[in-house]
C-alpha positions as CSV (number, residue, x, y, z in Angstrom):
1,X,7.0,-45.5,104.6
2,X,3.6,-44.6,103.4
3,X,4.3,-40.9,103.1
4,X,7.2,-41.8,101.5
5,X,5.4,-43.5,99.3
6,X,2.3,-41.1,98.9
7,X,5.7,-38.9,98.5
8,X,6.7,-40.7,95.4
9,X,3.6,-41.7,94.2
10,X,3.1,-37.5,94.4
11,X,6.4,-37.0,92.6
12,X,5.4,-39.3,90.2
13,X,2.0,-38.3,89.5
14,X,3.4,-34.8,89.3
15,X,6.4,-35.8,86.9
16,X,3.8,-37.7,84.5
17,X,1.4,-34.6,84.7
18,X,4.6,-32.1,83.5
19,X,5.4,-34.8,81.4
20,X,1.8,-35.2,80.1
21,X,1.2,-31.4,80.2
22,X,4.5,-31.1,77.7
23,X,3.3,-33.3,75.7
24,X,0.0,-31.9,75.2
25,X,1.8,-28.9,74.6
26,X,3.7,-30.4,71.6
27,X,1.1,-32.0,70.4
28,X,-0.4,-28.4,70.3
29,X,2.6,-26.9,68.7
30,X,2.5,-30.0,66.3
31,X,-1.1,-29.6,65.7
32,X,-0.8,-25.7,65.1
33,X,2.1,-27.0,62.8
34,X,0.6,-28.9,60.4
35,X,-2.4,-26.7,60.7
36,X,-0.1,-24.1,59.5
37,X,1.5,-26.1,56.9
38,X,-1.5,-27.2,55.8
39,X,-3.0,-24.0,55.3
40,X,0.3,-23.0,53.7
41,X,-0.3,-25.7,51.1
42,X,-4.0,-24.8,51.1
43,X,-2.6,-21.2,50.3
44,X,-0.1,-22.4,47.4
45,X,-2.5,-24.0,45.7
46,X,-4.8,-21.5,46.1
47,X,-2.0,-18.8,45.0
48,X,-1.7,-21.8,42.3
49,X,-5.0,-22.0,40.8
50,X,-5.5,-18.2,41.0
51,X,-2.0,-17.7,39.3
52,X,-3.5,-20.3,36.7
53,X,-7.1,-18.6,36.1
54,X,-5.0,-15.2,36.2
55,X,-2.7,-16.8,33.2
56,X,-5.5,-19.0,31.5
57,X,-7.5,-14.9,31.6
58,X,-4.7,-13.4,30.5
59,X,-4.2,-15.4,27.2
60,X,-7.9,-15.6,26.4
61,X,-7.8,-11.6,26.5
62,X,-4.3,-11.6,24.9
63,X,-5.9,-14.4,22.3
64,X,-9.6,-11.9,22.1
65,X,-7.0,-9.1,21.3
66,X,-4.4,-10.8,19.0
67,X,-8.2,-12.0,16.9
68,X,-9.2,-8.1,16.9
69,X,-6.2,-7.1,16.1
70,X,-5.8,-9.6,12.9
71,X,-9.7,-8.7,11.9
72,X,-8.8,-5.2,11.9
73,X,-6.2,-5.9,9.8
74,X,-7.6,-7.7,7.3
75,X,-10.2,-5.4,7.5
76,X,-7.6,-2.3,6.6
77,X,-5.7,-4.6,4.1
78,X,-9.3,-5.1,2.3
79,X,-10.0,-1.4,2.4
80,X,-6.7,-0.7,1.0
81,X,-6.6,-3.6,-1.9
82,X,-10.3,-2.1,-3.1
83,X,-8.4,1.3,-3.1
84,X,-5.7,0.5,-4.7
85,X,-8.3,-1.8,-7.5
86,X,-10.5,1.3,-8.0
87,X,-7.0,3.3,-8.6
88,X,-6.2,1.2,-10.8
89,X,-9.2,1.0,-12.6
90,X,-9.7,4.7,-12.6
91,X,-6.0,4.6,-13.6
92,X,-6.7,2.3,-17.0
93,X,-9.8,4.5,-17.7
94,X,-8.0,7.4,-17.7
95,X,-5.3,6.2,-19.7
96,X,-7.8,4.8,-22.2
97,X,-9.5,8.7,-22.5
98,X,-6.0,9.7,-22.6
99,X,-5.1,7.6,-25.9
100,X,-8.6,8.1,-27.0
101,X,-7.4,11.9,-26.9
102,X,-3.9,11.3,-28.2
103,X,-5.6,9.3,-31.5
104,X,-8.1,12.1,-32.1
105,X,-5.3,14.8,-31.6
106,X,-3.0,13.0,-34.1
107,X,-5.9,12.1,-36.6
108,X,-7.0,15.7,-36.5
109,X,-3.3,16.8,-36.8
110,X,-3.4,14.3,-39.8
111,X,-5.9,16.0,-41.5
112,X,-5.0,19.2,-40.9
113,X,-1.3,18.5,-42.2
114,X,-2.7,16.4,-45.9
115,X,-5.0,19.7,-45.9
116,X,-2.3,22.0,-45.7
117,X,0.5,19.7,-48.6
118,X,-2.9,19.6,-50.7
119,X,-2.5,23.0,-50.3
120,X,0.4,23.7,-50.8
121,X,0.5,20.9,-53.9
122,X,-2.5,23.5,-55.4
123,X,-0.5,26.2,-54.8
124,X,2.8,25.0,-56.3
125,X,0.7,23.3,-59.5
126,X,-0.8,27.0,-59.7
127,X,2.2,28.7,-59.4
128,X,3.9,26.5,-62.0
129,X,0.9,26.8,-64.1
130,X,1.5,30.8,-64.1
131,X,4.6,30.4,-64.6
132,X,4.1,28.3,-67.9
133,X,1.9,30.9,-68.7
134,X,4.5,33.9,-68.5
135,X,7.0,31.4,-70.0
136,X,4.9,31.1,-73.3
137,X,4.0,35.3,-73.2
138,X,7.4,35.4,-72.5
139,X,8.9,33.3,-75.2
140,X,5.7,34.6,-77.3
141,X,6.7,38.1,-76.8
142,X,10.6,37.2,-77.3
143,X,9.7,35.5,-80.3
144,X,7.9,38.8,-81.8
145,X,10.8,40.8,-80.4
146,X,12.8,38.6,-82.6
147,X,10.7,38.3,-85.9
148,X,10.4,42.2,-85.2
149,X,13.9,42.9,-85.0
150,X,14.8,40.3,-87.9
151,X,12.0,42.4,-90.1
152,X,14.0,45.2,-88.9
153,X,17.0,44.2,-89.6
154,X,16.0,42.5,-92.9
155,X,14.2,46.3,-94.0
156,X,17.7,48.5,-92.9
157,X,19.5,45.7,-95.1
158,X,17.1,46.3,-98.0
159,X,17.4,50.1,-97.5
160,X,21.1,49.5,-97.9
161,X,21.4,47.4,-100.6
């Protein structure tokens, strides 16, 4: 009976070590498990906070850029819109020297065209004037023609009568 017993108690003792042995084993497996699940989570929210400060760098050199970007357009738009004023300006002084220009051109065309009907107004007075002139030999010499052949005329009458 005491063998049987020691027998037993062996099973027993045997049984309880599988038993404990298996457990210790599962509570090895859990362990590794939620050390793995833990460093699972550790890793998401490291992958997390790295995929965040990636993003958060990401938009402050996207942000750094976008501001270059705008200062170098404003800077080109600035460059351009003093252009385009000193075109314009150089524009309006040209067309200012250009109607300055014009005006002396048609004051000096003026000028030149009351010089030439002055001219011509002297010319046509002269030419009238000489014209009087031969007029009044002409009527002066007809007239003597006349009286000349009337005395003519007036002596063969005489000579005749």
């Amino acid at each position: 009976e005491s063998s049987l017993r020691a027998s037993i108690a062996s099973s027993r003792s045997e049984s309880a070590l599988a038993r404990g042995s298996a457990s210790s084993r599962a509570s090895h497996r859990s362990a590794a498990l939620a050390r793995y699940s833990l460093d699972t989570v550790s890793a998401r929210e490291t992958a997390d906070v790295a995929t965040k400060s990636a993003l958060d760098a990401a938009k402050k050199e996207a942000s750094d850029r976008a501001d270059e970007l705008a200062e170098e357009m404003q800077a080109g738009m600035d460059k351009v819109r003093t252009e385009v004023d000193e075109n314009v300006k150089d524009l309006m002084e040209g067309q200012g020297t250009l109607e300055d220009a014009l005006l002396e051109k048609l004051k000096a065309n003026t000028e030149a065209d009351e010089k030439r009907q002055e001219e011509l107004e002297e010319r046509i007075e002269k030419a009238v004037d000489e014209l009087e002139v031969a007029n009044e030999k002409r009527a002066t010499e007809m007239e003597g023609a006349r009286e000349a052949l009337a005395n003519e005329l007036t002596e063969r009458i005489a000579a005749e009568v």
